[in-house]
C-alpha positions as a Markdown table, in Angstrom:
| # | Residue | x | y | z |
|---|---|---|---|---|
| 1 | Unk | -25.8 | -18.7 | 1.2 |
| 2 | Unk | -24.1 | -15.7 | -0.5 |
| 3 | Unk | -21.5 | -13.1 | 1.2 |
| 4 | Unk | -21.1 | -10.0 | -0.7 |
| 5 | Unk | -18.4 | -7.5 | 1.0 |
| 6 | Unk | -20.0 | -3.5 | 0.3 |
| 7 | Unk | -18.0 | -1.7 | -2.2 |
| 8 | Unk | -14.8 | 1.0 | -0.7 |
| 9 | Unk | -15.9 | 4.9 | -1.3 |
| 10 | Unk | -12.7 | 5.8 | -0.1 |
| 11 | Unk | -9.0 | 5.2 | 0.3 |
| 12 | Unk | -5.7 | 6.5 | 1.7 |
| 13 | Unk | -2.1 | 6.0 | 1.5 |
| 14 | Unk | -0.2 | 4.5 | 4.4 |
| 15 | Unk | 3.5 | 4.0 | 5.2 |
| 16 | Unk | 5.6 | 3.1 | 8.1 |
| 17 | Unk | 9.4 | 1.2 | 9.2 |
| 18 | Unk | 10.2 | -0.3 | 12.0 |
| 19 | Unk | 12.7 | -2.5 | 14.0 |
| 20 | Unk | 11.7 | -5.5 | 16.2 |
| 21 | Unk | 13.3 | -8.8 | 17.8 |
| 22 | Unk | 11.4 | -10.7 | 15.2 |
| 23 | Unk | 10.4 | -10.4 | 11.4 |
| 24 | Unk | 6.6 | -10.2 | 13.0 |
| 25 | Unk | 7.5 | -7.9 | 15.1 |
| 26 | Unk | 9.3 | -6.0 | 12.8 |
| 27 | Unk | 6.4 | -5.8 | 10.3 |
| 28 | Unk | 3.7 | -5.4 | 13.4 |
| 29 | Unk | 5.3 | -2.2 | 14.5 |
| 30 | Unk | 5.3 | -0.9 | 10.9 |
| 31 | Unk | 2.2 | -1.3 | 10.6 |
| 32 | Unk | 1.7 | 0.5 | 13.7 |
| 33 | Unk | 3.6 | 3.4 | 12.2 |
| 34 | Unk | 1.3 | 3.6 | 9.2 |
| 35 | Unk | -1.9 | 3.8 | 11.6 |
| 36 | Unk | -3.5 | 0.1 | 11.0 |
| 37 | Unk | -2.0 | -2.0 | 13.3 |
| 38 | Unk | -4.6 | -2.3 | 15.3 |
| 39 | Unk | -6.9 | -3.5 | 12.9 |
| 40 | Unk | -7.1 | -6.8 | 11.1 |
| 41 | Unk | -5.9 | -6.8 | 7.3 |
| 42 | Unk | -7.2 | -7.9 | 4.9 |
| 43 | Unk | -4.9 | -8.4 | 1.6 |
| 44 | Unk | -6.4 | -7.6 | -1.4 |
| 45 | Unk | -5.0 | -7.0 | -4.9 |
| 46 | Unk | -5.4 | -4.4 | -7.4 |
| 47 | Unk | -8.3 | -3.0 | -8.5 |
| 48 | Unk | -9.5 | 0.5 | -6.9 |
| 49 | Unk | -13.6 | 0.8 | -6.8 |
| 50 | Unk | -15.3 | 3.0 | -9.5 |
| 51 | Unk | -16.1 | 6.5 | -8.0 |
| 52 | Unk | -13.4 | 5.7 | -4.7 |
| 53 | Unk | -12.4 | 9.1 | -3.6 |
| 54 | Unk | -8.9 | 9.9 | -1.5 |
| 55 | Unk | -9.6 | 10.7 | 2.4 |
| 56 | Unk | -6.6 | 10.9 | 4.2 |
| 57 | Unk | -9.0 | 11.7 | 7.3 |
| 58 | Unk | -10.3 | 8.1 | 7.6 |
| 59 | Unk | -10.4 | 6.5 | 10.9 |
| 60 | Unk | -10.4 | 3.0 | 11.3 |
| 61 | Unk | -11.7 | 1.4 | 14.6 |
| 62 | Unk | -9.7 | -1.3 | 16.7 |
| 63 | Unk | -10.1 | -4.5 | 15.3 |
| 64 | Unk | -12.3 | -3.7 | 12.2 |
| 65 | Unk | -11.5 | -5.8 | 9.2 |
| 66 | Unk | -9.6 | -3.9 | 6.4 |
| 67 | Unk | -9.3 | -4.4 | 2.6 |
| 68 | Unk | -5.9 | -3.1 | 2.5 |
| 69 | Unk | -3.7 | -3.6 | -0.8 |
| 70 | Unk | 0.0 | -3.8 | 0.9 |
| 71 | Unk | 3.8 | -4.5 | 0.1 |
| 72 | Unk | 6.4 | -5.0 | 2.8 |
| 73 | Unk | 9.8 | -6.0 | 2.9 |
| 74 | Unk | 11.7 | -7.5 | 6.0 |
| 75 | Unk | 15.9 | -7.5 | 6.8 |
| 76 | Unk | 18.3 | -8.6 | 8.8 |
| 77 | Unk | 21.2 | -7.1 | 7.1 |
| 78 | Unk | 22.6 | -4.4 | 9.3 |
| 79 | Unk | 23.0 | -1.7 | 6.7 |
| 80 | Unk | 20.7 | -2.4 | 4.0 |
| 81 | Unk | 18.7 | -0.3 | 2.8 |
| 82 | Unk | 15.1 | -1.3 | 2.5 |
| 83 | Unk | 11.9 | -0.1 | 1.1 |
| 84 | Unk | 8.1 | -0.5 | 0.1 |
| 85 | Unk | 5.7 | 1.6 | -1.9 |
| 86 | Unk | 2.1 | 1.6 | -3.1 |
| 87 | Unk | 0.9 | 3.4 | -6.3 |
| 88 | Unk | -2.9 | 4.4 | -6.7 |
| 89 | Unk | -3.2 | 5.1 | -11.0 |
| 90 | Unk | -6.9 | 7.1 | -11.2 |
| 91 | Unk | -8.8 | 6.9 | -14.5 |
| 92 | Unk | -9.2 | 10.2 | -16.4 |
| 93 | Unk | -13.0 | 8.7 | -16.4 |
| 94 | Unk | -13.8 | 10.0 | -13.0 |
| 95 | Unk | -16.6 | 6.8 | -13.0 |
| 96 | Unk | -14.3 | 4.3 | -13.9 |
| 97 | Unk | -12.0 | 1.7 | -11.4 |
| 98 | Unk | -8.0 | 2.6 | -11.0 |
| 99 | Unk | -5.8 | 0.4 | -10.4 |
| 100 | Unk | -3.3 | -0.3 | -7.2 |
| 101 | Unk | 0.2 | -1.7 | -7.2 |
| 102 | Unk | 2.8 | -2.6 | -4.6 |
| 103 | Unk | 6.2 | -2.9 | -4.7 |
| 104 | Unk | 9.3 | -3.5 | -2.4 |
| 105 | Unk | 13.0 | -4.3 | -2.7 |
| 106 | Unk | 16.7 | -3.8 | -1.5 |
| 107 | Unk | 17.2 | -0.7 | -3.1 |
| 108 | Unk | 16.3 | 2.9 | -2.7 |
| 109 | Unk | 13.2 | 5.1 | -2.9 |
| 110 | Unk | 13.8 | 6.8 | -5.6 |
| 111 | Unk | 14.5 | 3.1 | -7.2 |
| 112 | Unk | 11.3 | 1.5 | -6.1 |
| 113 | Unk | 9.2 | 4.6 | -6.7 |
| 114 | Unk | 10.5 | 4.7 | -10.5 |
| 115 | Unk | 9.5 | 1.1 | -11.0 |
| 116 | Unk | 6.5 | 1.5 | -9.3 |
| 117 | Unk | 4.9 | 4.1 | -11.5 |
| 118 | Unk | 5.8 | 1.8 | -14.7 |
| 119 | Unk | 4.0 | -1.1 | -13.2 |
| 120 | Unk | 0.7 | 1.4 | -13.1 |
| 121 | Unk | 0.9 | 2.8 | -16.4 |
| 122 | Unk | 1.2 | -1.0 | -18.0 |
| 123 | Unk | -1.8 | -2.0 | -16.2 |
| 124 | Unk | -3.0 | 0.7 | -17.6 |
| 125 | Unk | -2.4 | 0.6 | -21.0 |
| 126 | Unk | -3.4 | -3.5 | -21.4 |
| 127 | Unk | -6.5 | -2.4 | -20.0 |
| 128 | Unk | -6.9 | 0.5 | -22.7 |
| 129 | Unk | -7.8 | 2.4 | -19.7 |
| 130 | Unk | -6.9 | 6.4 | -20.2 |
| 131 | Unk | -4.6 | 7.2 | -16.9 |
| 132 | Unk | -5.3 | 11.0 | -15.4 |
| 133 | Unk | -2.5 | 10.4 | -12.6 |
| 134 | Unk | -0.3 | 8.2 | -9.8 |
| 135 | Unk | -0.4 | 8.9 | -6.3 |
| 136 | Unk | 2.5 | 7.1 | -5.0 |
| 137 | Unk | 3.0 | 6.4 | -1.0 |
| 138 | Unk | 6.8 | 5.1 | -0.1 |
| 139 | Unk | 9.1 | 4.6 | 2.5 |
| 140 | Unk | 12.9 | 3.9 | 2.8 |
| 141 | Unk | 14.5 | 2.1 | 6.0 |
| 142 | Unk | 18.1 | 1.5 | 6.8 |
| 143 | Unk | 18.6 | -1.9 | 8.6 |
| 144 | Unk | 19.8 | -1.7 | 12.6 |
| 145 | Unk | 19.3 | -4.8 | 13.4 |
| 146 | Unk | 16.0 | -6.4 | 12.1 |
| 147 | Unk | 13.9 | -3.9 | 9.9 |
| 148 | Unk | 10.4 | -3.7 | 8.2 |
| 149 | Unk | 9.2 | -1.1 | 4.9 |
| 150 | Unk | 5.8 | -1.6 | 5.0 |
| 151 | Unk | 3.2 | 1.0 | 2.2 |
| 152 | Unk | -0.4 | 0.1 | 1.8 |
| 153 | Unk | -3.6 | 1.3 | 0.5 |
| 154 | Unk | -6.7 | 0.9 | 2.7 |
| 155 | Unk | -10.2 | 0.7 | 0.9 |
| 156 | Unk | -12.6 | 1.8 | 3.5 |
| 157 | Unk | -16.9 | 2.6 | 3.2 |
């Protein structure tokens, strides 16, 4: 017996931060933030379907199961400054795949987001794959007590 997932038509960029009692927590009311916490993920890595077009309008039913390429970062340093982000690089070839990256550290936004957008155009170039442009979704989070960064792309049909 085979299984064969269908293909995404369509993504969007999702970001949230949070604090909880717990590093689940935490990350659970992130993802709440970023509207797909009530849904169950699915982590997947980097390649965005040929012809996948950006909806930012895409509603995702409780529980559904949810290709979602994601990057989060958890602390319990009061203080610290946290974030994630999630890079979509799109193909000058409007037919042709892009490519998704995540990234997350202990530094700033403007840090991450840098870094972020050279990870896309190298898996661009060793692919010989012409890039037209990088959407880039991020999010920044001072620690309280216990904190989550938490960016992601969902692929949805």
């Amino acid at each position: 017996m085979s299984f064969l997932l269908p293909i995404p038509v369509k993504f969007k960029l999702v970001s949230g931060t949070a604090e909880g009692e717990t590093k689940l927590t935490a990350f659970d009311k992130a993802i709440l933030r970023a509207g797909v916490g009530n849904c169950n993920l699915i982590k997947v890595s980097s390649i965005l379907p040929p012809r996948c077009r950006l909806d930012e309008g895409i509603v995702l039913p409780p529980g559904a199961l949810v290709p979602v390429a994601y990057g989060f970062i958890t602390s319990n340093i009061p203080g610290e400054v946290i974030t994630a982000a999630v890079a979509v690089g799109l193909a000058e070839d409007p037919a042709s795949y892009g490519i998704i990256m995540e990234h997350s550290g202990r530094v700033s936004r403007a840090v991450v987001e840098a870094e972020i957008v050279r990870m896309v155009e190298e898996a661009f170039a060793c692919r010989s794959l012409p890039l037209k442009e990088v959407l880039v979704e991020s999010t920044e989070h001072q620690v309280v007590k216990l904190g989550c960064a938490f960016a992601g792309v969902v692929l949805w049909y």
